[in-house]
C-alpha positions in Angstrom: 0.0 0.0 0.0 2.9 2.4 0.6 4.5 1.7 -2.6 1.4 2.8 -4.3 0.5 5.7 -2.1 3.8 7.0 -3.1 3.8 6.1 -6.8 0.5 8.2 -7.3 2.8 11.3 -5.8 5.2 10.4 -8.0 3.3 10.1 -11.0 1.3 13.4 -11.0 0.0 15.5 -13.8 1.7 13.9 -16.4 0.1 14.7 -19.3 -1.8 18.0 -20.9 -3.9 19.7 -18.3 -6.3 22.0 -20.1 -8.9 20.7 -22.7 -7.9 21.5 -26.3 -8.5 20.3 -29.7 -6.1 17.6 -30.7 -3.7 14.2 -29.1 -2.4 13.2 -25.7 0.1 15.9 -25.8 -0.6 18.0 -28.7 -2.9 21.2 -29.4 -4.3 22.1 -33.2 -6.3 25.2 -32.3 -4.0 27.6 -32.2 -6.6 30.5 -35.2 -9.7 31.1 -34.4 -10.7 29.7 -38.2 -10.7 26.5 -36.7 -12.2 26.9 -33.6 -15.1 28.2 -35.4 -14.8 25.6 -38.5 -12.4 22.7 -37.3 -11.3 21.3 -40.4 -8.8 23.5 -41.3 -6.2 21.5 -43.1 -6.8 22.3 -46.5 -6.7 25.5 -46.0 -5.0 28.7 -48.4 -5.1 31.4 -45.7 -3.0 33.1 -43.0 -4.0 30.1 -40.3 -2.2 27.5 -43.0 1.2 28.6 -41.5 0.2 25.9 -39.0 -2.5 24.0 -40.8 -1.3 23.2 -44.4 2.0 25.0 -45.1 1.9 23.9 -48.4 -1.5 25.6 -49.5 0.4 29.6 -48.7 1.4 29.1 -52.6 -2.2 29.6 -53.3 -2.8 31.9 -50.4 -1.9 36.2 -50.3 0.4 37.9 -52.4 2.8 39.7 -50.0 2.8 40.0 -46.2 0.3 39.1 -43.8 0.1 38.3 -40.0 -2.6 37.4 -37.8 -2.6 37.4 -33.7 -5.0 35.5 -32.0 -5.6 34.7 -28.2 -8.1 32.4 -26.7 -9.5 31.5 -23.3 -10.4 27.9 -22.0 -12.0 26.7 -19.0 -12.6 23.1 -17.9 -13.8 20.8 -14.9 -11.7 17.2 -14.5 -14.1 15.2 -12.2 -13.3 12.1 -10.5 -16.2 10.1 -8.4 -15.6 6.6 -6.4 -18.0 5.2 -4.3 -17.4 7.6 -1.2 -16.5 10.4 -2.7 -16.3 13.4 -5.5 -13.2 15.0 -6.6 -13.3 18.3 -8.5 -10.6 19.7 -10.2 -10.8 22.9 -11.9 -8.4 23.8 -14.6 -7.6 26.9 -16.1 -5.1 28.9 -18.1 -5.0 32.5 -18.9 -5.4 34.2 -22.1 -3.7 32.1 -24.9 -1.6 34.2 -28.1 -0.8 32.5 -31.3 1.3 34.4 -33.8 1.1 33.6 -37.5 2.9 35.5 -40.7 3.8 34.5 -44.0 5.4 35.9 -47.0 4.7 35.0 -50.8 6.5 36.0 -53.4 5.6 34.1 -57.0 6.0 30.5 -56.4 8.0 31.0 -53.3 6.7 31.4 -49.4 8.1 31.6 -46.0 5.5 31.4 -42.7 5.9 30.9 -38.9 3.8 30.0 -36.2 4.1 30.8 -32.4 2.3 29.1 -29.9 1.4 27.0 -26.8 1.9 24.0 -29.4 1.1 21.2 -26.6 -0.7 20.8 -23.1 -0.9 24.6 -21.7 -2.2 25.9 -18.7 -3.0 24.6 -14.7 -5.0 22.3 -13.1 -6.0 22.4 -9.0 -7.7 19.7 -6.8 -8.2 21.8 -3.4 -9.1 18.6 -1.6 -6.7 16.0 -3.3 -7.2 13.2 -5.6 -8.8 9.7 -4.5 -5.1 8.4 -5.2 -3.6 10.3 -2.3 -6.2 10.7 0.0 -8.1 7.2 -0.3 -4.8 5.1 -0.2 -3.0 7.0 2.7 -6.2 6.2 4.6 -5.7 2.0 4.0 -2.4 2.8 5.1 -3.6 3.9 8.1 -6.3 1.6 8.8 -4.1 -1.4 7.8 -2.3 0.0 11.3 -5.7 -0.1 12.9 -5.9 3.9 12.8 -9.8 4.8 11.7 -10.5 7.7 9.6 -12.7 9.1 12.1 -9.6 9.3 14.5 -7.7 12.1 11.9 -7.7 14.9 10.5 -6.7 14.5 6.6 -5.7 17.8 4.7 -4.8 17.4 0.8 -4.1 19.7 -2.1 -2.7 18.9 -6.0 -1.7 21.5 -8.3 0.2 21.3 -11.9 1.3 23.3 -14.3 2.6 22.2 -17.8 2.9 24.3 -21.1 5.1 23.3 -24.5 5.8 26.1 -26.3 6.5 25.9 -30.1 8.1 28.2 -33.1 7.9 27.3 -36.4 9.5 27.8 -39.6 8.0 27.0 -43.2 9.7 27.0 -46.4 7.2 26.4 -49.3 7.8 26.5 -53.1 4.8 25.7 -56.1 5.7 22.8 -57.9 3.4 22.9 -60.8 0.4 24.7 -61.4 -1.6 22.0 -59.5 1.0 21.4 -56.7 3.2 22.5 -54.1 5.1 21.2 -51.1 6.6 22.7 -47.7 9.2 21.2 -45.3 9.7 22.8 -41.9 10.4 22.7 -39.0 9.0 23.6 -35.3 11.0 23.9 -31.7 9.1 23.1 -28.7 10.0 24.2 -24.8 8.3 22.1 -22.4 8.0 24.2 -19.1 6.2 22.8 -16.2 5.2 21.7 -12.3 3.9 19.6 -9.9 3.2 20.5 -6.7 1.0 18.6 -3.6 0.6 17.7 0.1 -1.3 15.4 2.0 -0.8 15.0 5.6 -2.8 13.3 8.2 -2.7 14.6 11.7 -4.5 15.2 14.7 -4.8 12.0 16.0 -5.0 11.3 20.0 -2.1 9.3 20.4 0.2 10.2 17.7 -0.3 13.7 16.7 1.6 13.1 13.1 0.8 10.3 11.5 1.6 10.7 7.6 2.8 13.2 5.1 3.6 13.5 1.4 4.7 16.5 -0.4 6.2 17.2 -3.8 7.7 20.0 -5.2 9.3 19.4 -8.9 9.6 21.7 -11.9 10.9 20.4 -15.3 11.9 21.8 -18.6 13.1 20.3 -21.7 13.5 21.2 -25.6 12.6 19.0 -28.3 12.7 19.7 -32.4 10.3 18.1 -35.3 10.5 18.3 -39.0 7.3 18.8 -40.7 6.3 17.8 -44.4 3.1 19.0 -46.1 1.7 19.2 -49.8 -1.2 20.5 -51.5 -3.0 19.8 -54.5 -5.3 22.8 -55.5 -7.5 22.6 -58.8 -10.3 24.5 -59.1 -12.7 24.2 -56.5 -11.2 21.0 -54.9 -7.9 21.2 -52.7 -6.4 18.0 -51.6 -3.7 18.2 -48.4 -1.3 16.1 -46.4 1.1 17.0 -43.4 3.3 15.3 -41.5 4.7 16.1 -38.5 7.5 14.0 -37.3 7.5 12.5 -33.1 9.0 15.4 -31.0 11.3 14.0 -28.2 11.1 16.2 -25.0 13.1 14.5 -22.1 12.8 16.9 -18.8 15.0 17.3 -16.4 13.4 17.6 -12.7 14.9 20.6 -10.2 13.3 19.1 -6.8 13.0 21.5 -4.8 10.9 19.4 -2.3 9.9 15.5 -2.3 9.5 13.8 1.0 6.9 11.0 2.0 7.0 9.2 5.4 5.0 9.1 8.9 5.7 10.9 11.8 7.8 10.8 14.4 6.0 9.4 17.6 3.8 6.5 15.0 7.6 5.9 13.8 8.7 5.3 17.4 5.4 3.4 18.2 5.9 0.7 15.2 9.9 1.0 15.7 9.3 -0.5 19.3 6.7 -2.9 18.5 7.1 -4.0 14.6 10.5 -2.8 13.6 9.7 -5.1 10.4 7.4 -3.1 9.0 9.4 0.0 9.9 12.3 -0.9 7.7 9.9 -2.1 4.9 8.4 1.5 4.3 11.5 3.1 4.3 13.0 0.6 1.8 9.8 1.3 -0.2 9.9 5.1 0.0 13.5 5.2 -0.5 13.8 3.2 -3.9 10.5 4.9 -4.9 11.9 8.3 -4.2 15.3 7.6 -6.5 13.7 8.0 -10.6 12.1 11.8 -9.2 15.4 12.8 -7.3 17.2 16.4 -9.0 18.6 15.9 -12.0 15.7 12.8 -13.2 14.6 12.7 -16.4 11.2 11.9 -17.2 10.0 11.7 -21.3 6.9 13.8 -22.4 7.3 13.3 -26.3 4.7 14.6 -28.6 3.2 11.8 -31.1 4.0 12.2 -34.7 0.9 13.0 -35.9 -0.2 12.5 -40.0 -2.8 14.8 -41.5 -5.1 14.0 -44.5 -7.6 17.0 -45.8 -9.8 18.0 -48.9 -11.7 21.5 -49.2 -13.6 22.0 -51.9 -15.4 25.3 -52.9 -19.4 24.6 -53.4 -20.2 27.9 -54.4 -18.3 31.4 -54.7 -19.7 32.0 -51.3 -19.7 28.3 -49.5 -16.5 26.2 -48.7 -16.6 22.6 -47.1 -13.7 20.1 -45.7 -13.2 17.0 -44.2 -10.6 16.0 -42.4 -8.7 13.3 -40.5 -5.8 13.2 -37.7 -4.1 10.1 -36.6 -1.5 10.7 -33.3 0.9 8.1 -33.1 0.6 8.0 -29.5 2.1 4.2 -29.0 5.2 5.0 -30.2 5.7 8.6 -28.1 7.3 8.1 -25.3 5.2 9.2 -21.7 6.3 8.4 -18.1 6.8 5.9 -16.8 6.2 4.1 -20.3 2.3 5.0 -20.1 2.2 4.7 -23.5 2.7 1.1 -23.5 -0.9 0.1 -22.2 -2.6 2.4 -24.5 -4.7 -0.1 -27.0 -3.8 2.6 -30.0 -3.0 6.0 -31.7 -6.1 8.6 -31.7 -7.9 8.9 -34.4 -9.7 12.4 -35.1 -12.4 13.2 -37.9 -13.5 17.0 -38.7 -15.8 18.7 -40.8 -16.5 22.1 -41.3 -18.7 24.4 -43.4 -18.0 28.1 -44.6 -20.4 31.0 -46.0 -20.1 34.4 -47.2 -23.0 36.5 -46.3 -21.8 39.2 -48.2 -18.2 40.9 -48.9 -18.1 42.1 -45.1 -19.3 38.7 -43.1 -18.4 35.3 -43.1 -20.0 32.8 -40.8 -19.0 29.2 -40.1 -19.0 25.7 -37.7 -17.7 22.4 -37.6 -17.6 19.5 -35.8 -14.5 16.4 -34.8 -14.8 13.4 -33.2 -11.9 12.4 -30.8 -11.3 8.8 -30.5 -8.3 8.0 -28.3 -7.1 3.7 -27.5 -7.6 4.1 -23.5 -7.5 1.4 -21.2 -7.9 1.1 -17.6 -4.1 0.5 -17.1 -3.7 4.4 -18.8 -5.9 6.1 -16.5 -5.0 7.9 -13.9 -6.4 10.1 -11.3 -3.8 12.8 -11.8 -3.9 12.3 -15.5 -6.7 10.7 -17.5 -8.6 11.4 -21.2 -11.8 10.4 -22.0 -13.0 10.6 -25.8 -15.5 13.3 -26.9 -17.2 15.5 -29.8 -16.6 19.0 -30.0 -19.0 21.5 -32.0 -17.5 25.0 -32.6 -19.5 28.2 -34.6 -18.0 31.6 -35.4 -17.7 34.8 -37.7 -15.5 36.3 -39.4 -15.9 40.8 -40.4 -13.8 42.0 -43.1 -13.3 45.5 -41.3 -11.4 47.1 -43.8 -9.9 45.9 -47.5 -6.6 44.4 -45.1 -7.9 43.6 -42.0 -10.4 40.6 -40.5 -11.7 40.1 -37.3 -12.4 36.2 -36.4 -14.5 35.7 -33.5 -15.4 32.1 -32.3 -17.1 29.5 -29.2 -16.5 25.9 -29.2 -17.4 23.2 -26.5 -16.4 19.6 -26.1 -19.0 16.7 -24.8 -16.4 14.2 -23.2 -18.1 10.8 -23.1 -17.2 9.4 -19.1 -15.0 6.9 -18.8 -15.8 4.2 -16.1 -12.8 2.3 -14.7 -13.1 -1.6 -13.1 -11.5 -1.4 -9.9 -11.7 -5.2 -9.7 -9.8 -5.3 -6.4 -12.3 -3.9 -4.5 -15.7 -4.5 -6.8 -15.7 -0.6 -7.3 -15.7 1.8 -10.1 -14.1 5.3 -10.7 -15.9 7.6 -13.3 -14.1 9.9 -15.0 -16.0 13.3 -16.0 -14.4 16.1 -17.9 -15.9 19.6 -19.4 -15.0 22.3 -21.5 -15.1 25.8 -23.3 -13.2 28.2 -25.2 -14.0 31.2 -26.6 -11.1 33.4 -29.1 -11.1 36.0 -30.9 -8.2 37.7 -33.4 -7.3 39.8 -36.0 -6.1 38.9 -39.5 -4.0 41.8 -41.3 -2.9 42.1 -45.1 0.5 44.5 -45.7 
């Protein structure tokens, strides 16, 4: 039991902590044309910096930029049979930078952003991990919950930031192709206590409390091309497995009982005594300073076709797959997922007139959870997301994008077999964004 109490500590927030569209590990909203449209990867404009590289030699003769920003909210729930666990994560407003330069069959583009996970996540009363373990713990000591006080509180923090560089060059009339490549900077936390106290005999009985921040760079190239004829554009990127490999600076990690309990069993079961501290000890080694701990983001394959129904109305369809198997997570997570996530997105565009544009979309998230892959501190359930927006041409040069989506998770119920109990897993979320395209 104290091998696993401590794992849990160990293991905390390890993946993405605010909702987003996208993998595991890895955002795609970054312009508020998807939000508002989703499928977005056959796309000719500004937001193709990110989306489809390739299609900018269709896109704006010249210079143009776009700044966007963004602001998510989201529950994580967790609910066992004696209790509810709500986490409530947040981030603050979220920029995303795009520019591009065309010149003939020649362009250039970037894209700056929070390219994976991004923002915090707080459980002011703990997680059933901590708190419902340290209890057996106790009680397999004969200590009764009614004869403590238990005080518990998680908090994380984990953003990647990314910068990227396009180089893309028309082939034909019909076809071009891009290669780039994007930098990522993982920056992050994990901070929590739980500590038991208050008891009549032994006034300390139990503590835990971890204090790590990790950063880490990692590099991917990206391929794309883009077949435009027409009305009908035909897409494909590629973006190749980012490895990110974090390096902890503990600046606290300590788990053990207190002093008086520790004389207590030292006097009358000096067995069990040495067994925790062996436990807590070897447990304590892989999250020590200087540890690394892997946090890659999946190489992730795009397919994509727009095609323009009328002067005023666009459609797409598109599909994601994250190789998320082969990405390396911690503590090899990744190994008892069942498979990669699959994502399909659709989207529709109008022109009311020359001044306003209005749009929505839809994707499907389908990640290959299993039991083993869940955690309390980090979990995913599969969902749909529905997002609806506008677009006003202000002026001949500059666009305003305004947008709302929300994501209906489906809950995921885990078998706690060992026990004959379940754990439900509930998550929600919004976003609302707005930015401003501008022509030179």
């Amino acid at each position: 039991m104290t091998k696993r109490l401590f794992s849990a500590a160990a293991l905390l927030f390890c993946v993405a902590l605010v909702s987003k569209a996208g993998g595991l590990m890895t955002n795609t909203n970054y312009h508020i044309a998807f939000d508002r449209m989703f499928a977005r990867g056959a796309s000719m404009e500004i937001d193709a910096a990110y989306s489809n590289p390739a299609g900018l030699a269709w896109g704006y003769d010249g210079f143009q930029m776009s700044l966007d920003f963004q602001k998510p909210w989201q529950n994580r729930d967790i609910e066992t049979p004696t209790a509810k666990y709500n986490g409530v994560a947040s981030a603050p407003i979220v920029p995303a930078l795009f520019a591009s330069y065309k010149k003939d069959r020649l362009a250039v583009s970037t894209m700056i952003g929070i390219v994976g996970s991004g923002g915090f996540v707080k459980y002011d009363n703990g997680v059933p991990m901590f708190n419902e373990k340290l209890a057996g713990l106790l009680g397999a000591n004969g200590i009764t919950s009614d004869q403590y006080t238990l005080e518990s509180q998680m908090e994380g923090k984990q953003y990647i930031y990314g910068g990227q560089l396009n180089f893309t060059y028309r082939i034909t009339d019909n076809l071009s192709a891009a290669v780039g490549v994007r930098a990522n900077y993982y920056d992050g936390y994990y901070r929590g206590h739980v500590n038991a106290d208050q008891h009549p005999m032994f006034n300390s009985l139990a503590a835990l409390e971890l204090d790590v921040d990790q950063r880490a760079w990692g590099f991917a190239p990206i391929l794309s091309a883009d077949f435009h004829k027409g009305p009908l554009t035909l897409a494909a990127r590629y973006e190749f497995r980012t490895k990110i490999n974090t390096e902890n600076k503990t600046n606290k990690l300590s788990a053990g009982i207190g002093d008086q309990l520790k004389g207590y069993l030292a006097a009358n079961n000096p067995a069990v005594l040495q067994n925790i501290a062996a436990t807590l000890g070897n447990e304590m080694t892989p999250y020590a300073d200087g540890a690394e701990t892997r946090y890659d983001m999946p190489a992730l394959l795009v397919v994509a076709a727009g095609y323009e129904i009328t002067p005023k109305v666009r459609a797409a369809l598109e599909y994601h797959f994250f190789d998320d198997k082969n990405a390396k997570m911690a503590a090899d997570r990744q190994e008892s997922l069942t498979g990669g996530t699959h994502e399909f997105l659709a989207g529709v565009e109008f022109d009311i007139n020359d001044k306003f544009t209005v749009s929505c979309g839809g994707q499907r998230t389908d990640y290959g959870l299993s039991d083993e892959y869940q955690k309390d501190t980090s979990f995913a359930c599969d969902s749909y997301s529905v997002g609806l927006g506008g677009a006003v041409n202000l002026t001949d040069k500059v666009r305003l994008n305004v947008s709302y989506f929300c994501t209906i998770y489906s809950d995921y119920t885990k078998e706690q077999t060992a026990v004959s109990a379940k754990t439900v897993y509930s998550r929600t979320n919004n976003v609302i964004g707005v930015g401003i395209d501008y022509k030179f």
